[in-house]
C-alpha positions as CSV (number, residue, x, y, z in Angstrom):
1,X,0.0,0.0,0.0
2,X,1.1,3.5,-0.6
3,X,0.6,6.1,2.1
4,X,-0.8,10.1,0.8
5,X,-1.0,13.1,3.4
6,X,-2.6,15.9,1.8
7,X,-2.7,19.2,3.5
8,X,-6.5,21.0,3.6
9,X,-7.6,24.6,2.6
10,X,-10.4,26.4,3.9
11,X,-11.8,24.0,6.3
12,X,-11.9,22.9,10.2
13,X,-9.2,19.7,9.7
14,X,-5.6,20.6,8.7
15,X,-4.3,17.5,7.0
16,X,-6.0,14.2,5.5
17,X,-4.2,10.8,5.4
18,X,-4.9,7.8,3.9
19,X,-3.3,4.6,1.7
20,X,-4.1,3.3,-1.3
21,X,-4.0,-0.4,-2.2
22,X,-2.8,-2.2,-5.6
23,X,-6.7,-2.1,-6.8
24,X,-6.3,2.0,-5.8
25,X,-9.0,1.1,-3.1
26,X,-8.8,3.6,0.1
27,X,-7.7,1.9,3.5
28,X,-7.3,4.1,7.0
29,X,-8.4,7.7,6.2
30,X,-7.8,9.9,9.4
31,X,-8.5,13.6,9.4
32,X,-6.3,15.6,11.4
33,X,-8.9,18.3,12.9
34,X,-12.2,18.6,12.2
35,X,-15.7,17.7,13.6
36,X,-14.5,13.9,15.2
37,X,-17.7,11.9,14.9
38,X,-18.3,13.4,11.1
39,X,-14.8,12.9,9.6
40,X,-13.9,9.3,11.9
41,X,-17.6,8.3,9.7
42,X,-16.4,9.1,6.6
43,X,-13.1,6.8,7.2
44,X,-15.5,4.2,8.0
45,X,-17.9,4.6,5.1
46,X,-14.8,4.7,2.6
47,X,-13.0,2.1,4.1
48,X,-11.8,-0.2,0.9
49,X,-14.1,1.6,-1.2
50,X,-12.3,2.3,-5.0
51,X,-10.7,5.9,-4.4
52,X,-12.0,6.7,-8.2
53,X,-15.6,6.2,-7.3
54,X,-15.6,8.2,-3.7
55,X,-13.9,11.1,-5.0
56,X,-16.2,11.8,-7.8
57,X,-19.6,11.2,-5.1
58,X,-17.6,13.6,-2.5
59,X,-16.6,15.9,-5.2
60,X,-18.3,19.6,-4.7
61,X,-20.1,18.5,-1.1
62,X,-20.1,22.3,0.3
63,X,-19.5,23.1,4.0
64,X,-21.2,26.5,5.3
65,X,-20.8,28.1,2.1
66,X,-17.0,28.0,2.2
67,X,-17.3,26.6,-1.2
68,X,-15.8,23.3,0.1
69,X,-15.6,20.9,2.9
70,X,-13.7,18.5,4.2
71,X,-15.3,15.8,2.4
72,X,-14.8,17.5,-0.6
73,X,-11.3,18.3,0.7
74,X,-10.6,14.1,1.1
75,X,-12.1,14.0,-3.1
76,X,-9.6,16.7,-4.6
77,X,-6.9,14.5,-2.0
78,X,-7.7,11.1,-3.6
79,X,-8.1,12.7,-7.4
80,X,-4.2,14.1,-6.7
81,X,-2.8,10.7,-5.1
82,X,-4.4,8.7,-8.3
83,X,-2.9,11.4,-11.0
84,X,0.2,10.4,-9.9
């Protein structure tokens, strides 16, 4: 498995982690920051899910009006990590 930390903008958790298997499916998301019960759900829910398929559902999910959120944050993280 390879291991991605992404560093977030304009939302409540700094940092998102996360690994990516052979089959680019997403094992051990953990949010650094952040609304605990929310983001520790979203690990769960995503939890060997293919990274392709969660970031386009969690792509756009707004926060507030900030024009992003942190699950929106973990998409544009998992569309960088498969580019390259």
């Amino acid at each position: 498995m390879k291991s991605y930390t992404f560093q977030t903008s304009g939302v409540c958790s700094q940092e998102i982690s996360f690994e990516l298997d052979e089959q680019n499916k997403i094992h051990n998301v953990r949010f650094l920051g952040g609304c605990p019960g929310n983001l520790v759900a979203i690990g769960k829910l995503v939890e060997g899910v293919d990274a392709k398929q969660v970031a386009a559902l969690l792509k756009g999910n707004d926060c507030a009006g900030k024009g992003t959120s942190c699950a929106d944050q973990l998409s544009r993280a998992l569309t960088q990590a498969l580019a390259q």
